[in-house]
C-alpha positions in Angstrom: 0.0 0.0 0.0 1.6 3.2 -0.9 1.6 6.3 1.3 -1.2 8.2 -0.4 -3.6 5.3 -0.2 -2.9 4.6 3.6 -3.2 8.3 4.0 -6.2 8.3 2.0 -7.9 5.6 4.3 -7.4 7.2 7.8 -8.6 10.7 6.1 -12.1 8.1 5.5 -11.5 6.4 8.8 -11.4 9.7 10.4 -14.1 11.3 8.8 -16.2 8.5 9.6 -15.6 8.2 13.0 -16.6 12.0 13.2 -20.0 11.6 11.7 -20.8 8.4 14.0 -19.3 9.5 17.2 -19.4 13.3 16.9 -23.1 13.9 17.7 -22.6 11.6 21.0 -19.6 13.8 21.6 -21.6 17.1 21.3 -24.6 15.7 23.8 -22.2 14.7 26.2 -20.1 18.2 26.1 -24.0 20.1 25.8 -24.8 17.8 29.3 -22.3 19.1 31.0 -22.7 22.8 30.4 -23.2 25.1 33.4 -26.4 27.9 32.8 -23.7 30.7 32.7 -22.1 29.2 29.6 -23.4 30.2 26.3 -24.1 27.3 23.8 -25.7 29.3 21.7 -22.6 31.3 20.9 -21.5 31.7 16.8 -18.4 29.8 17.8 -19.4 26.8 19.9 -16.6 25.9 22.4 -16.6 21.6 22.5 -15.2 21.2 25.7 -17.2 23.4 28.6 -15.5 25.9 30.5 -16.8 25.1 34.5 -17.5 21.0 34.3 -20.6 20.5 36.4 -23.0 17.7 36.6 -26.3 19.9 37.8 -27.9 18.8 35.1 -27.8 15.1 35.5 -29.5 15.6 38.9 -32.2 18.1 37.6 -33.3 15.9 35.4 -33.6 13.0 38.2 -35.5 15.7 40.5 -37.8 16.7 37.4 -38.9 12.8 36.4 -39.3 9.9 37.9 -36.3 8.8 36.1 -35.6 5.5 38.5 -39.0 4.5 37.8 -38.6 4.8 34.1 -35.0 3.3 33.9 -36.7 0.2 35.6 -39.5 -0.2 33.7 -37.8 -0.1 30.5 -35.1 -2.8 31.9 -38.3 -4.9 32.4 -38.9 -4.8 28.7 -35.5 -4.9 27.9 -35.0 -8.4 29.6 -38.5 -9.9 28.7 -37.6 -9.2 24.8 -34.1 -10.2 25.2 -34.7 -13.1 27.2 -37.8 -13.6 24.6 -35.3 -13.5 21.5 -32.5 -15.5 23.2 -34.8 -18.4 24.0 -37.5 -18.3 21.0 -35.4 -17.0 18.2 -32.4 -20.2 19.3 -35.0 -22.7 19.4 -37.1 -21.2 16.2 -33.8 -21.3 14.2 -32.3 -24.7 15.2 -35.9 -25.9 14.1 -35.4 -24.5 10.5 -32.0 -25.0 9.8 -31.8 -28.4 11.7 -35.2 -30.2 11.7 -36.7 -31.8 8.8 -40.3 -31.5 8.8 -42.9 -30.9 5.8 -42.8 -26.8 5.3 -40.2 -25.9 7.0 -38.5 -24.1 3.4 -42.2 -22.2 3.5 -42.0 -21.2 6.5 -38.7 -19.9 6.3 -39.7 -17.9 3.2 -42.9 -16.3 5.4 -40.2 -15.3 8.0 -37.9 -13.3 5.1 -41.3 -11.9 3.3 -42.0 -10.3 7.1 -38.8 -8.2 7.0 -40.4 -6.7 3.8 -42.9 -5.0 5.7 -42.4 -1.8 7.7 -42.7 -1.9 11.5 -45.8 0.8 11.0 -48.0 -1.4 8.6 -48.4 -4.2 11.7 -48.6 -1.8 14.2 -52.8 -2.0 14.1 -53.0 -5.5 14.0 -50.1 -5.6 17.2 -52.3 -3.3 19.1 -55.7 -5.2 18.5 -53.9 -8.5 19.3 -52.6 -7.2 22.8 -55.6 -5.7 23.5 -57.5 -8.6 23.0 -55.1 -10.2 25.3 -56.1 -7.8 27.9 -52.5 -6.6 28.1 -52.8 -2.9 26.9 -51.0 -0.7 29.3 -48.8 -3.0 30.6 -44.9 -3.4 30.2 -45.6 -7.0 29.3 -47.6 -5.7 26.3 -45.0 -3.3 25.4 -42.7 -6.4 25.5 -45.2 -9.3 23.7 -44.3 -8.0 19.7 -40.7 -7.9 20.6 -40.3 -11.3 21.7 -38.9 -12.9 19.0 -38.4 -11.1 16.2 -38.1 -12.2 12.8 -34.3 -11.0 12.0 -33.3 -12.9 14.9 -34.4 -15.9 13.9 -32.9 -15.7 10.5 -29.7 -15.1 12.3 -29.6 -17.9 14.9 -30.8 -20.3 11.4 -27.8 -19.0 9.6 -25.5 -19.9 12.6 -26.7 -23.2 13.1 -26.7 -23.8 9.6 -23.1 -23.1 9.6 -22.8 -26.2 11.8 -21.4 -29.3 9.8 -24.0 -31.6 9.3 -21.9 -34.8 10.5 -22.0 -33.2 13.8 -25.7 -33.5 13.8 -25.8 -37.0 12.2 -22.9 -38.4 14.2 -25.1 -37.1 17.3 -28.4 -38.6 15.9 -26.5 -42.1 15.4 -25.4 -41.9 19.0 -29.1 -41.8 19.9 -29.4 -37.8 21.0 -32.5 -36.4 20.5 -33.5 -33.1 19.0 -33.3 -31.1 22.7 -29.8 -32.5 23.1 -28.3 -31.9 19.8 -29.1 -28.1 20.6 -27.9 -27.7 24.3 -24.7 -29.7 23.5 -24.2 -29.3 20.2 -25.6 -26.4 18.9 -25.6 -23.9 21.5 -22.0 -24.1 21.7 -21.2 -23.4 18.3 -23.3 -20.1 18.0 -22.5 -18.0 20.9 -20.8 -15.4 18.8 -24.4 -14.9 17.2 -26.6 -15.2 19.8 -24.9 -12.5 22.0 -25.4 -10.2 18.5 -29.0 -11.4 18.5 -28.8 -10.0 22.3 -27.4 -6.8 22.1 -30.1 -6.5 18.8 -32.6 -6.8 20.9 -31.6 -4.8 23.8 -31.0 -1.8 21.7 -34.3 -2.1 20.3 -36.4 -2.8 23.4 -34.8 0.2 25.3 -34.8 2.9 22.3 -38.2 1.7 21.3 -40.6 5.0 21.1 -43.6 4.6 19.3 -45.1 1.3 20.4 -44.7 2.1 24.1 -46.3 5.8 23.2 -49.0 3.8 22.2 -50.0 0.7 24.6 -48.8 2.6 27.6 -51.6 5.2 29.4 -50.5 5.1 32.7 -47.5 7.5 33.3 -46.0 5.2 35.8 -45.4 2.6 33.3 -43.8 4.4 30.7 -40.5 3.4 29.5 -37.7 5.8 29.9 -37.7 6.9 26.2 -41.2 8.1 26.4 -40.4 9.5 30.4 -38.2 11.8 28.8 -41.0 13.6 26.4 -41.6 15.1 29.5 -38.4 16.8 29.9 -38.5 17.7 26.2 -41.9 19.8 26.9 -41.2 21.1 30.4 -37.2 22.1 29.6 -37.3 22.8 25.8 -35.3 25.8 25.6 -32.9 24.3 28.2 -31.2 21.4 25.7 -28.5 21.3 28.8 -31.0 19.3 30.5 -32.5 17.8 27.2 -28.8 16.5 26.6 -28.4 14.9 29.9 -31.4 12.6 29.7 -30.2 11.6 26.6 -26.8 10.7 28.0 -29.1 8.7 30.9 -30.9 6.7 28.1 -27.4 6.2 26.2 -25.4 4.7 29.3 -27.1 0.9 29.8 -26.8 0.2 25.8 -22.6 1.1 26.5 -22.8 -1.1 29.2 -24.3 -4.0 27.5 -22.7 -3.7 24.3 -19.5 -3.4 26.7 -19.8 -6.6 28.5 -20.8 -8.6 25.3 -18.1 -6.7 22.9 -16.0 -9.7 22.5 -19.1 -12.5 21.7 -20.4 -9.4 19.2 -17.2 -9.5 17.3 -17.0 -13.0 17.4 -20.2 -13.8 15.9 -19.7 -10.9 13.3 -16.3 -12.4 11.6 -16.4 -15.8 12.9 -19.5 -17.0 12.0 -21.1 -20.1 14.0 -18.2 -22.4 14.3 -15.4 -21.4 16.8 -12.2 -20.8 15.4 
């Protein structure tokens, strides 16, 4: 590689890196903003010039923000323990299971990802509230579950998994429950701690469907908690800025402790090296 195309590559590297991690940058600096300090200025100073952390605990006296931090971790682990369980099971059925329809059915689960998360949003609602679950975190979490992504991914990793594993197993007399636990399940950690931080993200940022199956204000979810600090504080983004940073710090956390599995299952694939 000559000189000008390295060079070339850490101008793009760069440049990238200031698109993705520059507007988390900004929030962070804008959180931590006293109210004497202009950020409104013509030339905005990045790093703040008195430090203080006011904001963080305005915010926690102006919302029930413990509340809404645990309700949205109860959604969080009912769709992540949801997708870790149904989607593992649902794609060692397709990829390893021989049963009449099983190519169908796997074609009904790739038409799904066609469709826009707004078109099913009706039929979602009418189905939880037949269920008597409207306004309740479990309905928030029911749709989430499993989701249809997942269980393409946890299919494609135990696809990857050579088949004379599976038919040595079978020969051996192991049944379908225990060619997954000790065969399968081994082999696709990489991907199932991607299909884990997947759904994480998406329970806990999730806006819309909360918005809508959630009445009571005690239940709401953090993400919709904080429309409340949009309206009451909207020409203070300081504060705006720190509830954002409040929402921001579990999915670090998560994607922190699972880092290592994530990359694994991204360039590894299913079988471990």
């Amino acid at each position: 590689m000559s000189p000008r195309e390295k060079a070339a590559r850490y101008a793009l590297l760069a440049l990238i890196l200031v698109i993705c991690v520059g507007p988390f940058l900004w929030q962070l600096s804008t959180s931590l903003k006293g109210p004497d300090e202009d950020i409104y200025t013509a030339t905005p100073h990045f790093i703040p010039s008195d430090p203080t952390l006011a904001n963080y605990a305005r915010v926690g006296q102006t919302i029930p923000i413990g509340s809404y931090v645990a309700n949205s971790l109860i959604v969080a682990v009912l769709v992540v323990a949801g997708n870790a369980v149904g989607a593992t099971m649902a794609g060692f059925a397709l990829a390893k299971l021989r049963f009449r329809g099983a190519k169908l059915l796997a074609a009904a689960f790739i038409a799904t990802l066609v469709l826009p998360g707004e078109v099913t949003i009706v039929s979602k609602f009418v189905t939880v509230r037949g269920l008597g679950l409207s306004d309740t975190l479990v309905g928030v979490a029911l749709p989430e579950a499993i989701g249809m992504l997942n269980v393409l991914l946890m299919r494609a990793a135990f696809q990857a998994i050579p088949s004379e594993m599976d038919d040595a197993a079978v020969m051996d007399g192991a049944n379908a429950w225990q060619r997954l636990i000790h065969i399968g399940l081994p082999n696709v950690k990489g991907m199932l701690s991607v299909v884990t931080i997947f759904a994480f993200i998406g329970a806990w940022d999730d806006f819309l469907w909360p918005l809508i199956v959630l009445n009571d204000p005690d239940k709401y979810t953090l993400t919709v908690g904080l429309q409340y600090l949009n309206g009451a504080f909207s020409a203070n983004p300081r504060l705006i800025a720190a509830g954002t940073m409040i929402a921001f710090i579990p999915i670090v956390i998560v994607f922190a402790v699972l880092q290592r599995f994530f990359f694994r299952g991204v360039s590894e694939g299913a079988i471990k090296g």
